[in-house]
C-alpha positions, 0 to 999 in steps of 0.5 A: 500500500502506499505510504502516508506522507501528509500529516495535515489533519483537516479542521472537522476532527473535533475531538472535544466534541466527540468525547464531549469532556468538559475541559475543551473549554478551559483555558488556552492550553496549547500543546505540540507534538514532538514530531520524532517516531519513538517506534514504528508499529503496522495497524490492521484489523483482528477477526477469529482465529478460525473466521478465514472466510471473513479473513479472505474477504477483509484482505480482498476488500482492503486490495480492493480500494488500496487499488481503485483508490477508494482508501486514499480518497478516504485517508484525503479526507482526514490527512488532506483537504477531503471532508470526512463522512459520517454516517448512522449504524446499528449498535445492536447485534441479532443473531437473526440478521445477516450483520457486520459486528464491528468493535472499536472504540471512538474517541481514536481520531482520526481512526474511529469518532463519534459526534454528539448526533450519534454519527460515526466517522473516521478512517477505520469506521469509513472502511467498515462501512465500505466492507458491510456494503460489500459483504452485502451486511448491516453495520454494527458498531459495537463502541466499548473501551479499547481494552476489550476490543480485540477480547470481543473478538475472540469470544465472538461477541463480535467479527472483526475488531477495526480500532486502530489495532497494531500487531502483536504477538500477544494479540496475536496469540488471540486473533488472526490479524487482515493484511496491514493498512497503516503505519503508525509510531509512538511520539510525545505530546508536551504543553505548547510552552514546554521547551525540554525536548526543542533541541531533541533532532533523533528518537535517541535524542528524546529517549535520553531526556526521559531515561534523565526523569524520575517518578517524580514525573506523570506521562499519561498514555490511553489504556491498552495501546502501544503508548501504555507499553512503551511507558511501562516496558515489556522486556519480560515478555519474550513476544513484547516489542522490546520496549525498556520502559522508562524511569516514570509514573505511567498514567493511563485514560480510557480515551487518548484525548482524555491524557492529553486534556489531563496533561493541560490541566496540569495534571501530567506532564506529557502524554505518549501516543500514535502519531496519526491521533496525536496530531488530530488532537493537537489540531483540535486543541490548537485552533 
């Protein structure tokens, strides 16, 4: 697939909206991101280990617009100047209809959203639209924390996980995973006045400033995610990502913008997190 060049996220990501959390109205607390990968991960989406005819036919689908073009219209309309789609699903499943249950977990822009009307948007959320109305399926979206996308997968509570979901060898473990639609990376998100890591031009450069901090320091992160493990570190795990951790406090949100919201509060002082959500946060927050 080709490679996502552009980080320019598009002014409809309203993030405070989506997670309608009352602090969007504080006061200006601008944040930037550091624009330096911590780590590189691939996302793709999680069905059951012994689903290979959906298997066959999320990969199917995926080649399908990675070809015709249909996924960079998509991706144009939350990296570039498109204006994002938005659209009603059904949030019940019945086992008496034909139905695409989907697991995510909104609040992941510019991934999976949600506004105040009910509407669901982003570019997984978009690509699940798309697979329903080509397996000829209603769309459930089944919203819950992103702790418990991929264990609603295994236990078929739903058919595929589409949240934003990167590959592990745990996960791994759990579901069987469609061909890889995104690259993603961790990098930190810190207070717009914040000039510790300013100097910083290398991922090295970064880590030596946070090896340097102690307890003393609270770097948020949503639960779950790559962002956790990279804080908390997973050295111990023979299928981890190798992640060393770091000499801090972690402190976990159940959605991303939450840690970000908490850190300009004065709550924590940075916040670690998938490039693409960072940026949209930042955006939303910034204008």
């Amino acid at each position: 697939m080709k490679k996502l060049i552009s980080i320019l996220l598009v002014s409809a990501l309203l993030v405070c909206g989506v997670l309608s959390f009352a602090s969007c109205n504080q006061g200006k607390v601008g944040v930037k991101v550091i624009d330096i990968p911590l780590s590189v991960e691939e996302y793709a989406f999680a069905v059951a280990k012994d689903d290979t005819t959906l298997l066959n036919s999320v990969n199917e689908y995926l080649t399908k617009i990675q070809n015709d073009g249909t996924f960079d219209a998509i991706c144009d309309r939350y990296f570039g100047e498109g204006t994002p789609v938005k659209f009603d699903a059904a949030t019940t499943a019945d086992p008496n209809k034909d139905q695409l249950v989907v697991a995510t977990s909104t609040g992941f822009a510019p991934f999976e959203m949600v506004d105040e009307n009910g509407k669901y948007y982003g570019i997984d959320l978009e690509i699940a639209k798309g697979l329903a109305e080509y397996l000829g399926k209603e769309l459930v979206i089944l919203d819950m924390q992103f702790a418990s996308v991929v264990t609603s997968v295994q236990t078929g509570t739903a058919d595929i996980g589409m949240a934003g979901l990167t590959v592990t060898p745990a996960r791994q473990e759990m579901v069987t995973f469609s061909n890889s639609y995104y690259n993603a990376s961790q990098v930190l998100i810190v207070k717009e006045d914040d000039t510790t890591f300013d100097s910083c031009k290398t991922a090295d450069d970064v880590v030596a400033l946070l090896d340097a901090m102690s307890k003393d320091v609270k770097i948020g992160c949503q639960t779950g995610t790559t962002g956790e493990t990279y804080i908390v570190g997973d050295l111990d795990n023979p299928d981890g990502y190798g992640f060393k951790g770091l000499p801090v406090t972690k402190m976990g949100y159940d959605y991303a913008a939450l840690a970000v919201t908490a850190m300009r509060n004065g709550e924590i002082n940075y916040v670690i997190l998938d490039n693409a959500p960072a940026d949209a946060i930042a955006k939303s927050v910034n204008k």
